[in-house]
C-alpha positions, 0 to 999 in steps of 0.5 A, spaced: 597 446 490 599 452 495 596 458 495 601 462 499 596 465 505 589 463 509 584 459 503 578 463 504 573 461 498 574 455 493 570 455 487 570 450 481 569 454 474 565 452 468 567 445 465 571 443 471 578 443 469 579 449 473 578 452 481 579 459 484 583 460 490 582 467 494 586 469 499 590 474 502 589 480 496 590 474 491 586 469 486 589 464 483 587 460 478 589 452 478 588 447 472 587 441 476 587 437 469 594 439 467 597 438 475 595 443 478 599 448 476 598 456 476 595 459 469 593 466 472 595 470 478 590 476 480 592 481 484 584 483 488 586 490 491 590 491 497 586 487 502 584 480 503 579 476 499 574 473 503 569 471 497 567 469 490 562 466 487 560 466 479 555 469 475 549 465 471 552 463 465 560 462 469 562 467 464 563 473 470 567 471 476 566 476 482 570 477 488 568 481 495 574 483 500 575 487 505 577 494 502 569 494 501 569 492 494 566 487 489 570 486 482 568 482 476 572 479 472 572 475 465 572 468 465 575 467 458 582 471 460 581 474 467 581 480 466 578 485 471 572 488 468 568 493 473 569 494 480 562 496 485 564 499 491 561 498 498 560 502 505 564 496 509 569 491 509 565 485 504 564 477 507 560 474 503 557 475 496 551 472 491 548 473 485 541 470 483 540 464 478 538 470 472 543 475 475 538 480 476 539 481 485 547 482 486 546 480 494 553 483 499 553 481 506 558 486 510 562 486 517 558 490 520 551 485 520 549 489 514 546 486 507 546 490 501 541 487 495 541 491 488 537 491 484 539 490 476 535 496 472 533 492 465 533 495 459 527 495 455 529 490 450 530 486 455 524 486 458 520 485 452 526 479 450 523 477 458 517 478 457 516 474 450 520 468 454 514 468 459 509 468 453 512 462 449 513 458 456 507 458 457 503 458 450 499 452 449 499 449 455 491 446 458 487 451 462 489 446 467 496 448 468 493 455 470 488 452 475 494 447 479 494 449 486 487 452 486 484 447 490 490 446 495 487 446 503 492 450 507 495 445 513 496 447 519 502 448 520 502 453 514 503 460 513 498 463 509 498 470 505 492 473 505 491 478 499 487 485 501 484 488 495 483 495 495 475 496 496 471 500 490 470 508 492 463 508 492 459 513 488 459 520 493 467 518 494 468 519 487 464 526 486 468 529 493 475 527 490 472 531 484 470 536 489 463 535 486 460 536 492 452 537 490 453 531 485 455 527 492 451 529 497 446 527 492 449 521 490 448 519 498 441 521 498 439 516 493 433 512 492 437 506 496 438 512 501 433 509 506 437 503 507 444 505 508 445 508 515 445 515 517 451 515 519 453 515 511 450 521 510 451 524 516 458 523 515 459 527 508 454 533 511 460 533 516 465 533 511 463 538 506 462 543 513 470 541 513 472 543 507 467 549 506 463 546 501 456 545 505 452 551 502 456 550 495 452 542 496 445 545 497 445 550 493 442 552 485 437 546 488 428 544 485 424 542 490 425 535 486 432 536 488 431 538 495 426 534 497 431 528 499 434 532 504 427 534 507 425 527 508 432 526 511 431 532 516 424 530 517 426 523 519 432 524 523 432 532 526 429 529 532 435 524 533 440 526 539 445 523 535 444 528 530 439 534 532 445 539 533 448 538 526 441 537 523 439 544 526 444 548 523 443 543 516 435 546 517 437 553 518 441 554 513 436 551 508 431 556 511 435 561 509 437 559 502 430 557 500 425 561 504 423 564 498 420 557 495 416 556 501 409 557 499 410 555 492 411 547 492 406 543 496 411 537 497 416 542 500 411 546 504 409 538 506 416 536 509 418 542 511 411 542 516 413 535 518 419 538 520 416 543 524 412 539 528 418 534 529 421 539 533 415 542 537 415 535 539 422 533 541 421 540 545 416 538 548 419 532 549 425 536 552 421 541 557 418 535 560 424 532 561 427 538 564 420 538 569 422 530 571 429 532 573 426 539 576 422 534 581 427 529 582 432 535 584 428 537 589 426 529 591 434 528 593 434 534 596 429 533 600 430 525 602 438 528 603 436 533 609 
């Protein structure tokens, strides 16, 4: 059997009387059994055929040449189906065993894969396969695996799980800004860092929101925030913001001073925190006065 030019790709079709020669511009179909004659000549395109391969039910055959174009053909006559065109010249070309990823490599190093889009009675045919496969099976098939240790020479895929947005982030993503700084100041509020809080102040001074958080507030509802200010006003970490925090609430219910004892009670808690962090801060102040001079004085 001569093809005529440079053999670049064999194939054998389904029942194995026939083989697919491509070269040159040509595939040709040979009938080994008959003697190897002749019994369609295709004319691919202008250039040269570098590849073929077969569809998953042999019924489609593919080539790809070197005029950036696969076309199909029908294995029952040959007859040209449809033609994909691509950027550059083809080398090589595959289909996955369910024809749902055509897979093209092409002169300049590049491989295309495209993607076929199924139909929805496609997709519930699948789908009903995958369900009749699986029916009937002991629980035992689904657990296969489960108890497999990784070797080492093995790569192991860990799954990352997206983290459960926690209470107060689920009221600021619905801009609920006074059910999420109440949410942080819960009854467990004592066990959680500071930090927590600390940071949703922050971000609703971001997003403007802090006086919309504290007000329309009872002395039930305000006195979570008294006890927080009350414990950590005089913190370094948080005097500052807490400071502005105080302020603001002053001003927002100066009026209700006087009229609740448990506020009246956290409020002057607070006032004496401060008295003492300021107490604290000039004697500080007078201690580094003293070892100013002390340096300057041990310098001349």
């Amino acid at each position: 059997m001569v093809h005529g030019t440079p053999v670049e790709n064999l194939i054998e079709l389904p029942g194995g009387s026939l083989i697919a020669s491509a070269g040159g511009n040509q595939i040709k179909i040979w009938d080994i059994l008959g003697g190897g004659r002749i019994i369609s000549n295709i004319i691919n395109g202008q250039k040269t055929v570098t590849s073929m391969c077969l569809d998953g039910s042999g019924t489609r055959l593919l080539s790809g040449s070197l005029d950036r174009l696969v076309k199909v053909y029908s294995v029952g006559d040959f007859k040209h189906l449809y033609t994909l065109k691509y950027t550059e010249p083809i080398l090589s070309v595959g289909l996955s065993p369910d024809d749902s990823k055509l897979v093209v490599g092409m002169t300049t190093g590049l491989l295309s894969i495209r993607q076929k889009t199924l139909k929805t009675a496609d997709m519930i045919e699948s789908v009903q396969k995958d369900v009749a496969s699986i029916r009937g099976k002991p629980s035992e098939y689904f657990l296969r695996g489960a108890s497999h240790k990784a070797e080492e020479d093995d790569v192991t895929v860990k799954i990352s799980r997206t983290k459960k947005l926690s209470n107060y982030d689920k009221h600021l993503k619905k801009f609920e800004y006074s059910k999420a700084l109440d949410a942080v100041l819960g009854k467990n509020s004592a066990k959680k860092s500071p930090l927590i809080v600390i940071a949703l102040i922050e971000e609703l001074i971001h997003r403007d929101g802090l006086r919309i958080a504290l007000g329309g507030r009872d002395d039930l509802s305000l006195e979570p925030l008294a006890r927080f200010l009350v414990l950590h006003i005089n913190n370094p970490r948080y005097s500052k913001l807490l400071v502005n925090v105080a302020n603001l609430v002053l001003d927002m219910y100066w009026d209700v001073i006087g009229k609740s004892t448990i506020i009246d009670e956290l409020f002057s808690k607070m006032r004496s925190n401060v008295d003492l962090e300021l107490k604290a801060q000039k004697s500080l102040v007078e201690v580094l006065g003293m070892l100013e001079t002390l340096f300057a004085t041990s310098v001349q």
